[in-house]
C-alpha positions in Angstrom: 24.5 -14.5 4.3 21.6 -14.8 6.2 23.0 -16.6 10.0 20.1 -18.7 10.6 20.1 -20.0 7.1 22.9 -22.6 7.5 22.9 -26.2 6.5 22.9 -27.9 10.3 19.6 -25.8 10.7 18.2 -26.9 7.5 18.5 -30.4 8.6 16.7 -29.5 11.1 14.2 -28.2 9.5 13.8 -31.3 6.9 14.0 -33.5 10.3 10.7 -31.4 11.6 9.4 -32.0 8.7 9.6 -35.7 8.2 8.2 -35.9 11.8 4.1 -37.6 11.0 2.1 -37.0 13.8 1.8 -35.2 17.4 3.0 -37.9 18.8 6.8 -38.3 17.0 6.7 -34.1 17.2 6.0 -34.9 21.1 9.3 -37.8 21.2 11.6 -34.9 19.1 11.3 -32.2 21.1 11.2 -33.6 24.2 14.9 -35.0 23.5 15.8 -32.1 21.2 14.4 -28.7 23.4 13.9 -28.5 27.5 10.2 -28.3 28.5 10.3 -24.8 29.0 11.5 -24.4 25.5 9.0 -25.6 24.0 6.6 -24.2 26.3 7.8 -20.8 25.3 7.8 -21.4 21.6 4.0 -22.8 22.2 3.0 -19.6 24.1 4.3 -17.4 21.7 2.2 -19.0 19.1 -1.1 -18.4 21.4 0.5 -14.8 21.9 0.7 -14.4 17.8 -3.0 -16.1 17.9 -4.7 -13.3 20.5 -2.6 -10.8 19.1 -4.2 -11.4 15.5 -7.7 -11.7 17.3 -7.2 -8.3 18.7 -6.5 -9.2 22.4 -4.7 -6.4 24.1 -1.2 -6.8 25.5 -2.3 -7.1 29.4 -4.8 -9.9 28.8 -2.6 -11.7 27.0 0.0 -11.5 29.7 -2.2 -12.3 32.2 -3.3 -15.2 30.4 0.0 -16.3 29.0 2.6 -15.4 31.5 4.4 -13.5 29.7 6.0 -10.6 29.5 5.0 -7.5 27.7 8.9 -7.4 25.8 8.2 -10.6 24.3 4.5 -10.1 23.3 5.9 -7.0 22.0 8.3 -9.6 19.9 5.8 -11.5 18.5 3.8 -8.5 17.4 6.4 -7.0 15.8 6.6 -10.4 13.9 3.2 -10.4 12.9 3.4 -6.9 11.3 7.2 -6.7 10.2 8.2 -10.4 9.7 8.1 -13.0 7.1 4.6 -14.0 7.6 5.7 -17.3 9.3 3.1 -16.3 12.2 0.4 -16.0 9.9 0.6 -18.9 7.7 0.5 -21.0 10.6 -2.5 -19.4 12.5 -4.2 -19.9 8.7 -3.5 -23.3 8.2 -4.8 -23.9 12.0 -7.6 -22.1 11.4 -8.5 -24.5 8.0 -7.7 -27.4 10.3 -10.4 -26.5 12.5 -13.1 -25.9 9.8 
């Protein structure tokens, strides 16, 4: 069995789910995560966004912060992973259209 895939985490997930707007998101994780958590999980998204627009690794850590392990990460994510990256930078992208 899979060790993320437990029920506490799916209740998670249905709680981030039932959350409506950018606002109660804001209220959740703010009490649930430190700031720099969800800094970090923010930055790796923009990492996974520049990565997909063909931004090389340096730029991206100079304009992220971050290191070149964990852009490394997210790449690896983007081309080995379960597409999470992807569908989200999609559904983003038809957000913006």
């Amino acid at each position: 069995m899979n060790k993320l895939h437990t029920k506490e985490v799916d209740t998670l997930f249905e709680a981030i789910l039932s959350l409506k707007s950018v606002d109660e998101c804001y209220k959740f994780f703010e009490d649930a995560c430190t700031i720099k958590e969800v800094l970090e999980i923010a930055q790796r998204l923009k990492a996974a966004e520049m990565l997909t627009d063909g931004v090389n690794y340096a730029v991206i850590s100079k304009e992220t912060g971050m290191s070149t392990a964990t852009i490394s990460r997210v790449n690896r994510c983007l081309e080995y992973g379960n597409g999470g990256y992807a569908m989200i930078l999609e559904r983003l992208a038809k957000k913006e259209d």
